[in-house]
C-alpha positions in Angstrom: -57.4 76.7 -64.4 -55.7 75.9 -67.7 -52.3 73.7 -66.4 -51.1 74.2 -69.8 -50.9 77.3 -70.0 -49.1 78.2 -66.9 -45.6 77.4 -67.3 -43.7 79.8 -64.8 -44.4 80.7 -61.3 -45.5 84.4 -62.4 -48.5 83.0 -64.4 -49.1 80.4 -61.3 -49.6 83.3 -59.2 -51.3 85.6 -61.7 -53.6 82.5 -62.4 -54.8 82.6 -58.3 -53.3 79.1 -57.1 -53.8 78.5 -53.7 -50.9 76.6 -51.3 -52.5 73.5 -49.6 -50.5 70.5 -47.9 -51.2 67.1 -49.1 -53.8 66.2 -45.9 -55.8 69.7 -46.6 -56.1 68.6 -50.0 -57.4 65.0 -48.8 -59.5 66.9 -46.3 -60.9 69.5 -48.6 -61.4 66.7 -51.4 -63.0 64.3 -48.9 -65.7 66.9 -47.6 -66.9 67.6 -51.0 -67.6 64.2 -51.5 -69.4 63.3 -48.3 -71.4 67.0 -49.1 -72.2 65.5 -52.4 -72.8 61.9 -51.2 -70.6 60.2 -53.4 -68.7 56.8 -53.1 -65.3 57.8 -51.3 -63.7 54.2 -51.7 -64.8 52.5 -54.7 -64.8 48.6 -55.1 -64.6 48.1 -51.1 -67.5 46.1 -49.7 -68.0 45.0 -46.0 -66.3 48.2 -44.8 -69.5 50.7 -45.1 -70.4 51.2 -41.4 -66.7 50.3 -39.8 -63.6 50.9 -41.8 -64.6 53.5 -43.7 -65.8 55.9 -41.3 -63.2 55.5 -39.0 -60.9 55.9 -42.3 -62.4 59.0 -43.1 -63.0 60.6 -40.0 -59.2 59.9 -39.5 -58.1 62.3 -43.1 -60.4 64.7 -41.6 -58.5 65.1 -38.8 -55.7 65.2 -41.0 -53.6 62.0 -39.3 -51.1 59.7 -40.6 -52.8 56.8 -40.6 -52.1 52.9 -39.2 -54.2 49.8 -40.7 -53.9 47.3 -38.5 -55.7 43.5 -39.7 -54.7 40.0 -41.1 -53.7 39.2 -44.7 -55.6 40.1 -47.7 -58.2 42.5 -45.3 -57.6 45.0 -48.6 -55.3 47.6 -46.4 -52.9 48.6 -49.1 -55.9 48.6 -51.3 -57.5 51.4 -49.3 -54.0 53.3 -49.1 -54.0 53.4 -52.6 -57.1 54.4 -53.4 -56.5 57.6 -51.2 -55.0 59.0 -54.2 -58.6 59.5 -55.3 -58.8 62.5 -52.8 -55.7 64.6 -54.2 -56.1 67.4 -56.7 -55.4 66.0 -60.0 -52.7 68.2 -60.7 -50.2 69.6 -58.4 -47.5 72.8 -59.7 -43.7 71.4 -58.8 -40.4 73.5 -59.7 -39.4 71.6 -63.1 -36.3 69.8 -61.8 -36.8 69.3 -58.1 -36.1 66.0 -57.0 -38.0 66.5 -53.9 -41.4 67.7 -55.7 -40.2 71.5 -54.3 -44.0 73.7 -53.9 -42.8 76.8 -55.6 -44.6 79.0 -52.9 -42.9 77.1 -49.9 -39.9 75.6 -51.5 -37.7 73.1 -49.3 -35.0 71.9 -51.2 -31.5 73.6 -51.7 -32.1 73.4 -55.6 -35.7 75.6 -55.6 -34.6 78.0 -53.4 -31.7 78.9 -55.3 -33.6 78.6 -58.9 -36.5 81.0 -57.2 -33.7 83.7 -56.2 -32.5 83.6 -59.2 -35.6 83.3 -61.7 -37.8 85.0 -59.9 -41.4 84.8 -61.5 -39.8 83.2 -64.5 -39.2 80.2 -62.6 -40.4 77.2 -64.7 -43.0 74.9 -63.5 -44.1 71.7 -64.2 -47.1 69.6 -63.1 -47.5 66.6 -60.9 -50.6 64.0 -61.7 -52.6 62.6 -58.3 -51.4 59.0 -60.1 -48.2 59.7 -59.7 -48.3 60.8 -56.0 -48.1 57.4 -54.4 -45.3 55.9 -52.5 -44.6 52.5 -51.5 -42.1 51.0 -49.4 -42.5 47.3 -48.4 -40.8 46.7 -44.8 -37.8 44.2 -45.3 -34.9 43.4 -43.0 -32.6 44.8 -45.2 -34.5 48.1 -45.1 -31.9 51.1 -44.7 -32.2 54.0 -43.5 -30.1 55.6 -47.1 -33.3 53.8 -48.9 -35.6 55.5 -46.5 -33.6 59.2 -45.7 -30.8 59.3 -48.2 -27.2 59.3 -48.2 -23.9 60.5 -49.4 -23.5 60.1 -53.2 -19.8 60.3 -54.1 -20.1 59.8 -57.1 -22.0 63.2 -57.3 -19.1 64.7 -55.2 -16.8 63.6 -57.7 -18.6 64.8 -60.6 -19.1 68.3 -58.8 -15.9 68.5 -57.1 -17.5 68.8 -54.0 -16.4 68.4 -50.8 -18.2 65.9 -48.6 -19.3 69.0 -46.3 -21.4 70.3 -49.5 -24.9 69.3 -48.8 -24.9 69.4 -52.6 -23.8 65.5 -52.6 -26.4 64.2 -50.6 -28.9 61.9 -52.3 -32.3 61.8 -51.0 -34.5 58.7 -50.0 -37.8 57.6 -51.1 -39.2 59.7 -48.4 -37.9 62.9 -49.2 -38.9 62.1 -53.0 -42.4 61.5 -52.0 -42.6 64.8 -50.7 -46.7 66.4 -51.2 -47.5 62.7 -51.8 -49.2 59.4 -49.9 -46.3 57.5 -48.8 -47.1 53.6 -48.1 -45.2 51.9 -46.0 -46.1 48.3 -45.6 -45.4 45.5 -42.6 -44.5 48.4 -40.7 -43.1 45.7 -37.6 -41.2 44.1 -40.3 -39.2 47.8 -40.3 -36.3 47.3 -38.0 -36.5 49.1 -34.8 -33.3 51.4 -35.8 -35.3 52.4 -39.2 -38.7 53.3 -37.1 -36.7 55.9 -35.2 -35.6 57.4 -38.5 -39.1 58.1 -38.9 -39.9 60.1 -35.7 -38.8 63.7 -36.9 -40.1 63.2 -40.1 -43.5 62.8 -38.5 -43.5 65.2 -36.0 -40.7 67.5 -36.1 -40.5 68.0 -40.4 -36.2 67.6 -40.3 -34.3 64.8 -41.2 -31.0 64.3 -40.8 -28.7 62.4 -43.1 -25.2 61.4 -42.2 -24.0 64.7 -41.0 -26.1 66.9 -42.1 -29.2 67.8 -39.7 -31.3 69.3 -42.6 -34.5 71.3 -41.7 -36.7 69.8 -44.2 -40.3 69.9 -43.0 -41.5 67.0 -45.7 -45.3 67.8 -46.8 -46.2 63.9 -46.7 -49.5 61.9 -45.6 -48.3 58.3 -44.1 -50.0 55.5 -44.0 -48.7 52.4 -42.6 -50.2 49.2 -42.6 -49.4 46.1 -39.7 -50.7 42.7 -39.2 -50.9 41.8 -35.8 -49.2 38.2 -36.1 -45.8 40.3 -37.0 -46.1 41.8 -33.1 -45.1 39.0 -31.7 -43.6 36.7 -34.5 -41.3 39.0 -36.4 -41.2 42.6 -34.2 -42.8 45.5 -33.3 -44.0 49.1 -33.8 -41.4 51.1 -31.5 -43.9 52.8 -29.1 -42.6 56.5 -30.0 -43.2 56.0 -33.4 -46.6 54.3 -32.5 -47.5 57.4 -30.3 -46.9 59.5 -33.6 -49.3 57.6 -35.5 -52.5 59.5 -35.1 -55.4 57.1 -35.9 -54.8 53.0 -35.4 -57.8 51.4 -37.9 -58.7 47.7 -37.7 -59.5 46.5 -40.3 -61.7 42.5 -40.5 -62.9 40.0 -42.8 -66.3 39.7 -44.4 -69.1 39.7 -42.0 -71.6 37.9 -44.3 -71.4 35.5 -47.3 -72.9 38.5 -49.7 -70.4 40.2 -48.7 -67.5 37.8 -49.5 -69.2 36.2 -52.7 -69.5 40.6 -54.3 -65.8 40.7 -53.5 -64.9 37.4 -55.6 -66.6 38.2 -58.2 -65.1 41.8 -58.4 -62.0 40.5 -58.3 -62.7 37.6 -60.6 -64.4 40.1 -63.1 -61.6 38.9 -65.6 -61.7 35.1 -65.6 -65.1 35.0 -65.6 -65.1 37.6 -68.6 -62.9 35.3 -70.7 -65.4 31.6 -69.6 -68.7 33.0 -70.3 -69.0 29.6 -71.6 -69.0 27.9 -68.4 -72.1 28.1 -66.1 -71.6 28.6 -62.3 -74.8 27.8 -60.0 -75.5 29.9 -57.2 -75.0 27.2 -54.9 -71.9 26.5 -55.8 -70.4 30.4 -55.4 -71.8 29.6 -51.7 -70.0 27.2 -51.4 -66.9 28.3 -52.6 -67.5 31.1 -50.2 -68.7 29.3 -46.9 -64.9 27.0 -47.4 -63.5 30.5 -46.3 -65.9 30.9 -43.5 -65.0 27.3 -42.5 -61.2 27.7 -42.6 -61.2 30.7 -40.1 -62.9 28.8 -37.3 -61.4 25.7 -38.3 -59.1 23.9 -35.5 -56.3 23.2 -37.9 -55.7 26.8 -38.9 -54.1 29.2 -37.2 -56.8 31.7 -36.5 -54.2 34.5 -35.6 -52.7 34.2 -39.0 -55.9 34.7 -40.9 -57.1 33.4 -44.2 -56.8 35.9 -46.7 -60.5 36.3 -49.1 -57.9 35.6 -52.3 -58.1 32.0 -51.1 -61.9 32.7 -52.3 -60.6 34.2 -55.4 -57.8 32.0 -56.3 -60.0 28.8 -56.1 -62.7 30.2 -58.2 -60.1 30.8 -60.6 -59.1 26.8 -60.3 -62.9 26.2 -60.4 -63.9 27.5 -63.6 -60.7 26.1 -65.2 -61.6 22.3 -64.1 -65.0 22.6 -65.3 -63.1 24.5 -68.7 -60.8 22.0 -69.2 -63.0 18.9 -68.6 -65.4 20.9 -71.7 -62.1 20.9 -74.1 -61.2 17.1 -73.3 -65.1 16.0 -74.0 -65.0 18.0 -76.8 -68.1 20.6 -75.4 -68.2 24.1 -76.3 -70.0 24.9 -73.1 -70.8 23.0 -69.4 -71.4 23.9 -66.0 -69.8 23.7 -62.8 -69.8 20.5 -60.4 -69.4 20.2 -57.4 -66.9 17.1 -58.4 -64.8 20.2 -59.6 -64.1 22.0 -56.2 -61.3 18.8 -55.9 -59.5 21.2 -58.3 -59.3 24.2 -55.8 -57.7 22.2 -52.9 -54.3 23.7 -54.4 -55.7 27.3 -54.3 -56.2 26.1 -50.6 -53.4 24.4 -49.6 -50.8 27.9 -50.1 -53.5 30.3 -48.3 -53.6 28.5 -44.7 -51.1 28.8 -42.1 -51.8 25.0 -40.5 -51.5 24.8 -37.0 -49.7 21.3 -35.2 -53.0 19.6 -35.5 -53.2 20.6 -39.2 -49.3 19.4 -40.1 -50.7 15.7 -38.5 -53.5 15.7 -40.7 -51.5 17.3 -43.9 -52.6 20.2 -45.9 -54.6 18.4 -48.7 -56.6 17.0 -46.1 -57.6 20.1 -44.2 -58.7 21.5 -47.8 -61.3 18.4 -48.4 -62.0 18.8 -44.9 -62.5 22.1 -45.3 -65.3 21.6 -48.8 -67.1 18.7 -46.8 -67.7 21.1 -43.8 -69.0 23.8 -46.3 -71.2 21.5 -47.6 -72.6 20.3 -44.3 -73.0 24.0 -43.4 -75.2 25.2 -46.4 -77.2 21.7 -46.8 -79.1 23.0 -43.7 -79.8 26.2 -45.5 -81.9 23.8 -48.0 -82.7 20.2 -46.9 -84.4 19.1 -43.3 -81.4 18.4 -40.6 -80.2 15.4 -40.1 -80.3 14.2 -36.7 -81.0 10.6 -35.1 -84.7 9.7 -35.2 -85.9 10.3 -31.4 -88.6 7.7 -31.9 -89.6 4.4 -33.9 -92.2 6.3 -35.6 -90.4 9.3 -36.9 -89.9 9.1 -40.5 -86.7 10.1 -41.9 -86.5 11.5 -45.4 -83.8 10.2 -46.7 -84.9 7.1 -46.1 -85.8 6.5 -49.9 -82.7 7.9 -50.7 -80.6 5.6 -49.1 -82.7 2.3 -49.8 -82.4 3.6 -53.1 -78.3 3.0 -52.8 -79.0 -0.6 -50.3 -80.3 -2.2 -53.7 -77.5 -0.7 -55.5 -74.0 -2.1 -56.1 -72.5 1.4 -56.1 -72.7 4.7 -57.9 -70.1 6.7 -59.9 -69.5 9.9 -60.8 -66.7 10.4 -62.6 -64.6 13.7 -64.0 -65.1 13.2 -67.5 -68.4 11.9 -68.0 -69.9 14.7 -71.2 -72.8 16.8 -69.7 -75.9 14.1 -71.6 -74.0 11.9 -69.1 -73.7 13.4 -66.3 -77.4 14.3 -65.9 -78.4 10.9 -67.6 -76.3 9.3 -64.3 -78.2 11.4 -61.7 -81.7 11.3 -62.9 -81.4 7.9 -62.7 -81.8 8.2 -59.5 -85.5 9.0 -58.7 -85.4 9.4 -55.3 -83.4 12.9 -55.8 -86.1 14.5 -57.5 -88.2 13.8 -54.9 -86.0 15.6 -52.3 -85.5 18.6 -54.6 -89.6 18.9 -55.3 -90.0 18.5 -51.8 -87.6 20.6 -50.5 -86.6 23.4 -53.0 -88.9 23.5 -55.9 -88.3 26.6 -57.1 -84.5 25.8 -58.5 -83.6 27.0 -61.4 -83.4 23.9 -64.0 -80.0 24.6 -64.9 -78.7 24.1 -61.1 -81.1 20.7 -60.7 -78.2 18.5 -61.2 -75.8 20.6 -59.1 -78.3 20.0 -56.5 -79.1 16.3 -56.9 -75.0 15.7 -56.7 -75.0 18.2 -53.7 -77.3 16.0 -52.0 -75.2 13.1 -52.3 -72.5 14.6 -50.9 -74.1 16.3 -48.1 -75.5 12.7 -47.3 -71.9 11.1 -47.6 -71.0 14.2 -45.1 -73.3 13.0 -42.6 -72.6 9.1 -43.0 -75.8 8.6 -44.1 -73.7 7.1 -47.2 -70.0 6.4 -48.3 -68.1 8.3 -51.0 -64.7 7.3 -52.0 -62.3 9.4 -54.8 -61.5 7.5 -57.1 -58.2 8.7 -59.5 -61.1 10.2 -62.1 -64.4 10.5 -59.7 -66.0 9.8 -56.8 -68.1 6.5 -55.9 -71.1 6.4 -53.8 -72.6 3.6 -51.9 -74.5 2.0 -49.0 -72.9 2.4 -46.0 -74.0 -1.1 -44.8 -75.3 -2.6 -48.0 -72.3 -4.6 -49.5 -71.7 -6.1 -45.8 -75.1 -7.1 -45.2 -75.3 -8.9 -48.7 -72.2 -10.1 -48.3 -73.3 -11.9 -45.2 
């Protein structure tokens, strides 16, 4: 069918258009891909065998929809990508506010232009892109945003009387008619406003002041809804909830994979424009594995979530500390340290919701907290456990390590040391090598010294040694070295 061609309602109909609501078209749309096996939500990941199918099964069905999960669980992201589903193009009568069908039309304005133009009625036509509605639920909500009210200024300018339903002004909701209207926080939505909604969803009139108009709104809703809000801020009314006719939960990623494809999607940009500065794979798990930490951590409140742009927000902050340590030292190129991830405690700090524990503590500290317990966690995934030795004869392997660091006065590593230093500073410590050769010998050269700090760390983690930041480093030494010589 050639849209631009077709510019009345006699050449729609000559041209063998078929009527469809918006959820047949969504339906009809989202069969053909499922026939054809194609990817029905692009650039979602961890949602293949829960989310999704529940999300589709629920447009098949043809139900207004409910996505229920903590912050950043990408629930406006699938609303929005539901426009993928419409026709691209839609046929409207050319000056309907309401997005009037021509072969059903609802509005006072179509109707009229219909009995009066007949066939000759002119038509315009409505992209999928610009079928999307979204409402974010606020306090000051109204039900004139939502429904509409009485414009008298379009009374005046008519000389109508206020009994005209020619002065009313419609809402976002009647505007969005044949589209996907969004509305977010739903329990934000103040009770009073919810029971606005009921009609629209069930009974297709709306009433405005009044005027009771019958008004059966084509529309495919999809609310989402943390659960925090339900008892925090308010609540779905349960008539409105009972109208909702498929509640999704929606979850976090399941696996590290899973969490580091999504950061790196969404980081697609940064990392686009720092091809100059190398990031080990190690140290993307670990970026990853803070996230992990935070949601089982005892100073975060679990119930409020931690939203996976704390993951994208501190890679961010992690290639621009390792960028902006290469400008000061003059270096058209480095690679990330793990002395860099002090840089993301910011991108941490605004993305937890700290408990009473946490507030004690303070927020800066939870974040370090939170890297040294990432650090402990995927050390086991490389390097022997650390436990205490059950007997006298069990050897420990760090112990070379850590003699290593009893003859030693200290060791620094500090943030702007060039990158001939930095690896000059930690091969100068053989015992390292050792551990890496032992332990993992197939690294890739370029993350050896990633490693061989990591190590360090890890050991400071388990008080095997002591690390102190400094203002522009950190400092490693002998836990009981310095007092036994000073003795």
């Amino acid at each position: 069918m050639n849209i631009k061609e077709i510019k009345n309602f006699g050449q729609l109909k000559a041209a063998g258009y078929e009527h469809k609501t918006v959820k047949e078209e969504l339906r009809r749309n989202l069969l053909q891909k499922l026939m054809q096996k194609e990817t029905t939500f692009e650039g979602i990941h961890g949602y293949e065998y829960t989310v999704i199918p529940e999300l589709e099964r629920a447009i098949l069905s043809k139900h207004n929809i409910n996505l229920l999960g903590l912050r950043g669980q990408a629930k406006t992201r699938l609303a929005r990508q539901m426009v993928s589903l419409l026709d691209e193009y839609i046929p409207v009568v050319e000056g309907s506010e309401i997005n009037d069908d021509p072969f059903q039309p609802i509005s006072r304005y179509a109707r009229e232009l219909l009995d009066e133009r007949g066939e000759d009625t002119p038509i315009s036509w409505l992209h999928r892109e610009d079928r999307f509605a979204e409402k974010l639920a606020t306090p000051d909500v109204t039900v004139a945003d939502l429904i509409g009210d009485v414009d008298p200024i379009k009374a005046a300018n008519l000389k109508l009387t206020y009994a005209d339903d020619r002065v009313l002004h419609f809402g976002m909701i009647p505007r969005a008619n044949r589209c996907i209207f969004v509305i977010n926080e739903l329990p934000d939505l103040q009770a009073r406003i919810q029971v606005a909604l009921f009609n629209i969803l069930q009974e297709g009139d709306i009433q405005i002041r009044g005027f009771k108009l019958r008004l059966p709104l084509d529309l495919q809703f999809v609310f989402t809804a943390n659960p925090e809000d339900y008892t925090n801020r308010g609540s779905i009314v349960t008539p409105l909830k009972d109208r909702i006719g498929s509640q999704i939960l929606t979850h976090y990623p399941e696996s590290l994979e899973i969490a580091r494809t999504i950061t790196e999607q969404e980081t697609e940009a940064a990392i686009s424009e720092k091809q100059h500065i190398y990031v080990p794979e190690l140290a993307k798990d670990i970026l990853e594995q803070i996230s992990f930490e935070a949601r089982k951590s005892e100073f975060i409140d679990a119930k409020s979530g931690v939203s996976a742009r704390l993951s994208i927000t501190a890679f961010e902050n992690l290639l621009s500390t390792a960028e902006r340590r290469a400008l000061q030292n003059g270096e058209e190129s480095t690679s990330v340290r793990l002395g860099d991830f002090i840089g993301i405690v910011p991108a941490i700090t605004g993305k937890v919701e700290l408990v009473y524990e946490g507030e004690q503590e303070g927020a800066s500290q939870v974040a370090h907290q939170l890297i040294a317990d990432a650090v402990k966690t995927e050390f086991e995934n490389y390097f022997p456990k650390i436990e205490k030795l059950q007997k006298e004869s069990d050897v420990d392997p760090y112990d070379e390590l850590v003699s290593w660091f009893f003859e030693q006065s200290g060791f620094e590593l500090l943030d702007t040391l060039t990158n001939e230093e930095y690896k000059e500073r930690l091969d100068s410590i053989g015992p390292l090598q050792s551990l890496i050769s032992k332990h993992v010998p197939d690294v890739a050269p370029e993350d050896r010294h990633f490693f061989k700090e990591f190590i360090l760390w890890a050991l400071a983690e388990y008080k095997k040694l002591s690390k102190y930041h400094l203002g522009e480093g950190v400092h490693f030494k002998d836990v009981y070295g310095s007092y036994i010589r000073d003795l």
